[in-house]
C-alpha positions in Angstrom: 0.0 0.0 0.0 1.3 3.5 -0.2 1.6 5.7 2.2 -0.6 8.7 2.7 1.3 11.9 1.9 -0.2 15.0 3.9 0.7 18.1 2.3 0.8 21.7 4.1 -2.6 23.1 2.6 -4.5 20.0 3.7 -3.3 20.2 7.3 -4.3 24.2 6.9 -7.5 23.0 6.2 -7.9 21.2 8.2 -6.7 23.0 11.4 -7.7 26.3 9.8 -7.4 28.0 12.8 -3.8 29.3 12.6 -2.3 30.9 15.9 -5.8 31.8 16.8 -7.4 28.2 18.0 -11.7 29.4 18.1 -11.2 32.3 16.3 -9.7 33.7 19.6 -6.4 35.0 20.0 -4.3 33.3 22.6 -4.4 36.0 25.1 -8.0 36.6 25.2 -8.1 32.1 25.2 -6.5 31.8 28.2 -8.3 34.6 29.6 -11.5 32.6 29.2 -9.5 29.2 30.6 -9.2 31.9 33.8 -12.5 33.6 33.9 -13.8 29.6 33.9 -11.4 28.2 36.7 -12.4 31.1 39.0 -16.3 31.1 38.0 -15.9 27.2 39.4 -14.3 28.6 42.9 -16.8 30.9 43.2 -19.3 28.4 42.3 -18.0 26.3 45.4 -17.8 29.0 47.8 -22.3 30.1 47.1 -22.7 25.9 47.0 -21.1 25.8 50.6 -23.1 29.1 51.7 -26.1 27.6 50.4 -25.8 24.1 52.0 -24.8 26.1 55.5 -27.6 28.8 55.1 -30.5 25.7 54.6 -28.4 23.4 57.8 -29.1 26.2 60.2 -32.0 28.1 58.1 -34.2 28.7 61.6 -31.2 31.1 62.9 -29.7 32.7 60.1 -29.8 36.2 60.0 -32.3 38.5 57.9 -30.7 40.6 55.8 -33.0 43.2 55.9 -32.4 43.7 59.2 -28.4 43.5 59.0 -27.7 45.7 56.0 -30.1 49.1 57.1 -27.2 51.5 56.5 -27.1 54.5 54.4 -24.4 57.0 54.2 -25.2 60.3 56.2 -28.8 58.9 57.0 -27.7 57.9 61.0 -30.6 55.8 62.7 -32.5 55.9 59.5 -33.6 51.9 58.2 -32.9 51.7 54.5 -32.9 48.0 54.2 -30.9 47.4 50.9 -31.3 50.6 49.7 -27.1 51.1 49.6 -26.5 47.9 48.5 -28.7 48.0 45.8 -27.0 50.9 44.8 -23.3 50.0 44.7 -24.9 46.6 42.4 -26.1 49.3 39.9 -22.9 51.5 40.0 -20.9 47.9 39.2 -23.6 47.0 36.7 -23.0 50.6 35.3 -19.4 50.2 35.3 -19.8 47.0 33.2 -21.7 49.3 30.2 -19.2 52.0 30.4 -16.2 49.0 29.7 -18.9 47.5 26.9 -18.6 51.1 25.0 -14.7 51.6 25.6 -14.3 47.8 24.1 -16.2 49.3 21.0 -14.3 52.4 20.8 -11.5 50.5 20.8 -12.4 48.3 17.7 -13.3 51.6 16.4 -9.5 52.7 17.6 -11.0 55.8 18.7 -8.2 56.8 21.1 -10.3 59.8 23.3 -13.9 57.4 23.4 -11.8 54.7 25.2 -9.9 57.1 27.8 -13.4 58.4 28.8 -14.8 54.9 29.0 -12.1 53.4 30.6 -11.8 56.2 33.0 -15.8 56.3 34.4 -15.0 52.5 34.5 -12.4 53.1 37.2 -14.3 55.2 38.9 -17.1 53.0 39.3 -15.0 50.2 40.7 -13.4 52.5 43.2 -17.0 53.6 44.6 -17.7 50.3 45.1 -14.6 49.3 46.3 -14.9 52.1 49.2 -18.9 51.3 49.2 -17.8 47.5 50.0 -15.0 48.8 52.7 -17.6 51.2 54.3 -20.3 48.1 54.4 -17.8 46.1 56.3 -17.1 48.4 58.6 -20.7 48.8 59.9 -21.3 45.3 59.8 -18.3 44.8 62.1 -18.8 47.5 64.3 -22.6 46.7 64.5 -25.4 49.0 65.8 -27.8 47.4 68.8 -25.4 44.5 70.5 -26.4 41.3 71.5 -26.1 38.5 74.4 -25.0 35.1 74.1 -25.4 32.2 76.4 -23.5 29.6 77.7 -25.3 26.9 75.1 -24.1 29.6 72.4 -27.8 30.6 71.5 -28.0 34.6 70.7 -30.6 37.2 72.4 -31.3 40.4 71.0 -33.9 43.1 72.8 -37.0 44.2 71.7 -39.7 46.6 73.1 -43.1 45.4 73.5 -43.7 46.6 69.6 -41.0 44.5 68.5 -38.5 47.3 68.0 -35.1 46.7 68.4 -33.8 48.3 71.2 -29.5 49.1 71.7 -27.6 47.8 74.1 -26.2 51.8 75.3 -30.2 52.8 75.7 -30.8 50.4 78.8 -27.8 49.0 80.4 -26.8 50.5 83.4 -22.9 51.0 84.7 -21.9 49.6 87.2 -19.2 50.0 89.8 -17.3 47.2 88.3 -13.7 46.6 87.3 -13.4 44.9 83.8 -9.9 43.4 83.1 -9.4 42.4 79.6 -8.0 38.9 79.1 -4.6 39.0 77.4 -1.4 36.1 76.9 0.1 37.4 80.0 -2.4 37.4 82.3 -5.1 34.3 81.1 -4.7 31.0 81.8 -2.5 28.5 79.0 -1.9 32.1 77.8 -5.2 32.4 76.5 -6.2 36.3 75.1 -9.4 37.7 74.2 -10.8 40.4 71.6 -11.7 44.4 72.6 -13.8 44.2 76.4 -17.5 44.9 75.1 -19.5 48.8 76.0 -21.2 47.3 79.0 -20.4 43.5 80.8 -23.0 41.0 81.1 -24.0 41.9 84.5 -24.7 45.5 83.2 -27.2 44.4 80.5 -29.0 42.0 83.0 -29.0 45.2 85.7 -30.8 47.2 82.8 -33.1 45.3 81.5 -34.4 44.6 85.4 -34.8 48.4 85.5 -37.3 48.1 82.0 -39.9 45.9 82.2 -41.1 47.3 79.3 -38.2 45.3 77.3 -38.4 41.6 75.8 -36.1 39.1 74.6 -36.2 37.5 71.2 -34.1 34.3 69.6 -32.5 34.2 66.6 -35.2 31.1 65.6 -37.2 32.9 62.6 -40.8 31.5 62.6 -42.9 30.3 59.3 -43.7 33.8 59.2 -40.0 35.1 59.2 -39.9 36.7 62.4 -37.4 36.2 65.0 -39.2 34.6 68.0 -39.8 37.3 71.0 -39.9 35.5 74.5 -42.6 36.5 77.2 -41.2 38.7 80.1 -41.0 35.8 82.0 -39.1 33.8 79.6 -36.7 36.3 79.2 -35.6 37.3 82.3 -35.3 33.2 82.5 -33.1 33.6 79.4 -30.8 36.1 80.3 -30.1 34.1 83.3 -27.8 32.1 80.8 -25.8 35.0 79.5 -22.2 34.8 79.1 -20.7 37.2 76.7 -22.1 40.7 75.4 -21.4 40.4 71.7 -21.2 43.7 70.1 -21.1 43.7 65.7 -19.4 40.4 63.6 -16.4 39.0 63.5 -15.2 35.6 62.7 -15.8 34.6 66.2 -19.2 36.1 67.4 -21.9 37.6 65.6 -24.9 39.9 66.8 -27.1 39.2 64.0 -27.7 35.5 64.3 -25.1 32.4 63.3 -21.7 32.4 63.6 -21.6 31.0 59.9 -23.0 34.0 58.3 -20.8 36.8 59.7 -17.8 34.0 58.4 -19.3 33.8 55.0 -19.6 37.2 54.5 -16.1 38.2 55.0 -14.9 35.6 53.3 -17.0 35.6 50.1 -17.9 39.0 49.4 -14.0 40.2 50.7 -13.0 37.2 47.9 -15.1 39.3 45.5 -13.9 42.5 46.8 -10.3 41.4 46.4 -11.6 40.8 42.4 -12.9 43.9 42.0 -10.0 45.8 43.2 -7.6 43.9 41.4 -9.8 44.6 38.4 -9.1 48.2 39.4 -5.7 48.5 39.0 -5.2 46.8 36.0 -7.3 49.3 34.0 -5.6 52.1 35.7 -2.9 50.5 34.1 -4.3 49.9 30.5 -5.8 53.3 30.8 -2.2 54.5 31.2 -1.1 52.7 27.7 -4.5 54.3 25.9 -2.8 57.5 27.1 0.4 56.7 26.1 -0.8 55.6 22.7 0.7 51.9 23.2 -2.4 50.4 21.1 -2.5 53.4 18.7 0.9 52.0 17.5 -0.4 48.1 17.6 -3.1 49.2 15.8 -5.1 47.0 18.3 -7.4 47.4 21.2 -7.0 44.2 22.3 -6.1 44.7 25.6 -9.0 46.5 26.6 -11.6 43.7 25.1 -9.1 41.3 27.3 -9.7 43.1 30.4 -13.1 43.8 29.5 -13.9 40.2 29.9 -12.3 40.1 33.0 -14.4 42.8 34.6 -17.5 41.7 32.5 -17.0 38.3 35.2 -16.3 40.4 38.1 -19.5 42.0 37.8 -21.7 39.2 36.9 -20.2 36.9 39.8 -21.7 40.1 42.4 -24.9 39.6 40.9 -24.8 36.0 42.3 -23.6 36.9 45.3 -25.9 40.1 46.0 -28.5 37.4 44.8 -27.9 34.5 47.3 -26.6 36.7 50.0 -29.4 39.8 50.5 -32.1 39.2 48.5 -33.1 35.2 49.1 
């Protein structure tokens, strides 16, 4: 028999794709092989959330009752009025990079320096939206006990209002000294001391009988469940620690697991988005410069444009799963 002799325009027609495998050049290819690898770890991290959220789904936290926080509105509730507005400034930011990519196949130098500019700026604002959030969230706003089981108690007037820890407690004449490696026992240390110690809230809310206790268990109706008077001064009987905002420890708003969650998956995000950040600062830079003026391609910009195209649809899953189901 004899032997099959390929010549090089059959094997270009038959690859027919060149250096650019997909029509695609190899840049913006492995930029897709990243945007997929990282959609899959973020995929993992909302599974686990989700999984967590329906384990413990009669004590996790409301959101509309965590995230009530609006710049220069102090003690007003704007349940997801802020976040829903740094999800639109990222959305928005996501349109401005759509029209700088098309100036750029356009090669319209100036279209694609505004674009890419009021891109940056909208990541920023979030950014410093996302920074501000996490500081309020940490910090938190009414306090909280828990018991020695590790069940949580918030107050409540007899409306069902929220009431602070700083607008009953009462000081005592008590000396609080802060656990630290030195002093504790198999040098144990602990966080910050709390406003107001344990016995200071129970002294309080004896002074108001017009307070309640309520659990973090949510009800069928999804309402946290407020104790009798009775109950609760039985409750608080089983305080331990004054908790006083999130950290990855305690958490005033309900489970542990959500306050670890958050900082983990939306600071995940966050590190995304500011990374995003800098490298169109830097491929605004080379528009400036005129660096794909003289390549006579744009590419760069449709390559990062992908990047922050992802960026912005993976918040849209996470402002889905975390504050709006």
């Amino acid at each position: 028999m004899g032997a099959t002799v390929t010549t090089a325009n059959s094997e270009e027609k038959t690859w027919g794709g060149g250096n650019e495998p997909m029509g695609a050049s190899y840049g913006k290819l492995m930029m897709w092989f990243f945007i997929v690898s990282d959609a899959l770890t973020f995929s993992g991290f909302l599974a686990a959330y989700g999984f967590s959220r329906f384990k413990f789904i009669e004590t996790w936290p409301l959101a509309d009752e965590v995230f009530t926080h609006f710049p220069f509105m102090h003690g007003v509730s704007a349940p997801m009025y802020y976040v829903a507005l740094m999800t639109f400034i990222l959305i928005f930011s996501s349109v401005t990079m759509v029209l700088a990519v098309d100036a750029g196949h356009q090669l319209n130098k100036k279209k694609v320096t505004i674009y890419m500019f009021l891109t940056i700026i909208g990541g920023l604002i979030f950014v410093g939206s996302q920074a501000w959030e996490w500081k309020n969230f940490i910090k938190g706003e009414y306090g909280a006990i828990e018991t020695k089981g590790g069940s949580l108690l918030q107050f409540v007037d007899k409306e069902g209002h929220r009431v602070a820890l700083a607008d009953f407690a009462t000081t005592l004449p008590e000396e609080r000294e802060q656990l630290t490696r030195s002093k504790g026992r198999w040098f144990m240390e602990e966080a910050t001391l709390p406003t107001y110690s344990v016995a200071e809230v129970q002294a309080g809310f004896e002074a108001h009988p017009d307070l309640l206790i309520r659990t973090e268990t949510i009800t069928k109706e999804k309402k946290k469940t407020v104790l009798s008077r009775e109950e609760s001064v039985a409750r608080l009987k089983d305080a331990a620690v004054v908790v006083e905002g999130a950290n990855l420890i305690r958490n005033e708003y309900g489970n542990k697991l959500f306050a670890d969650f958050f900082f983990f998956i939306t600071g995940f995000h966050g590190f995304h988005v500011f990374s995003g950040v800098i490298i169109n600062i830097i491929i605004f830079f080379n528009v400036l410069l005129g660096t794909y003026d003289k390549r006579k391609s744009y590419e760069m910009v449709e390559k990062v444009g992908l990047y922050w195209h992802f960026v912005d649809l993976v918040w849209v899953f996470v402002f889905t799963v975390f504050y709006l189901v």
